[in-house]
N, C-alpha and C positions, 0 to 999 in steps of 0.2 A: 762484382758488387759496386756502386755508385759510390764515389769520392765526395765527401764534404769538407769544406775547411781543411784540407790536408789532411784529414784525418779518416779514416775506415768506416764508411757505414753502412750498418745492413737492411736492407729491404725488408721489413718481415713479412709486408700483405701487399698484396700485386692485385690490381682490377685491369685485365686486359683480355681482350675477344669475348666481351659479355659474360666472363666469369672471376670469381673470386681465386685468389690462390693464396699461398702460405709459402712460408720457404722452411722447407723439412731439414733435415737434419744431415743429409748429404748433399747440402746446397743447393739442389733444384727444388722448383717451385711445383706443388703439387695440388690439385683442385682443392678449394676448403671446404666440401663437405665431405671430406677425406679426413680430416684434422681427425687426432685421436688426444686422448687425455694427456698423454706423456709429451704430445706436440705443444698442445697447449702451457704447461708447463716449463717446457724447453723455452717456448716463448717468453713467457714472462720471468724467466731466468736472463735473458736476452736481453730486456728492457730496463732490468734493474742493473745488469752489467757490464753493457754496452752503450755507444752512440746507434740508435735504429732508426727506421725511417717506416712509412706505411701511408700508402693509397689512400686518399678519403674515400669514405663510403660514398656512392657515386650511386644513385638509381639506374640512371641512367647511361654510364658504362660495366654496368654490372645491370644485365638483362635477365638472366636464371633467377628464379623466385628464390629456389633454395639456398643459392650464395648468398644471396642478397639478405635475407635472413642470418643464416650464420655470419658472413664475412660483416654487417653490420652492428651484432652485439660481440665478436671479436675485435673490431676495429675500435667501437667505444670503451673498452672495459680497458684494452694496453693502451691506448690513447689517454684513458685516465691517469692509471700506472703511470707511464711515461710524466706524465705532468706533476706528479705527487711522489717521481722517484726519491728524489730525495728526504722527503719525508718519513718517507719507508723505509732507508734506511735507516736513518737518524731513531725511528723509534723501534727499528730490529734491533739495535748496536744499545739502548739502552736499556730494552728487556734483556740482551745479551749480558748485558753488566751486572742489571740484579741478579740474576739466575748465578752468574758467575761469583758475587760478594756475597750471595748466601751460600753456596755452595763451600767456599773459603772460608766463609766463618761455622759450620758445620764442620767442616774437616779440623780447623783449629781448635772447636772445644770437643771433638773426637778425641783428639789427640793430646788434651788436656786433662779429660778421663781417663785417659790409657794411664797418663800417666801416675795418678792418683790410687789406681788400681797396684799399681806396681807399689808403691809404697806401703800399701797398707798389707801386703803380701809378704813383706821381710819381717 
């Protein structure tokens, strides 16, 4: 995998010999219109946490209609991703929070009834 800044980064979409490719999940790079939903996925699990890297959409180093199709609306959509990761996270980690303080405060007046329950029981 190509070295950035000292730091690890991964290719995830390759335009070479006129066709689109991907990098699967056992590190080789496999034609994209091969990509399956769980790939695509793995991808943008990749993009949100990871440093990546990826081929522009190139017409004309990408010759096959049908890559050019796929490897084009896959390139723009992690491309977006990539640009708004951190965005994405910032607003995962904050629906993470309310789900988590409501969840907390559900359990506290649970647990406030219980105990109410108990007293009125002696």
């Amino acid at each position: 995998m190509p070295m950035k800044d000292g730091g690890l980064t991964m290719k995830l979409l390759k335009a070479d010999s006129n066709k689109g490719f991907f990098l699967a999940l056992d590190g080789n790079y496999r034609v994209i219109d091969q990509i399956t939903k769980e790939d695509l996925l793995r991808l943008v699990r990749c993009v949100l946490s990871n440093d990546v890297e990826f081929d522009e959409y190139d017409e004309e180093v990408i010759k096959n209609q049908a890559h050019q199709v796929v490897y084009k609306s896959i390139y723009r959509n992690l491309q977006s991703l990539k640009e708004r990761r951190q965005e994405f996270i910032d607003e995962s980690e904050r629906l993470y929070l309310e789900d988590y303080k409501r969840y907390a405060e559900e359990a506290s007046q649970q647990g406030a009834l219980s105990g109410h329950g108990e007293l009125l029981r002696r």
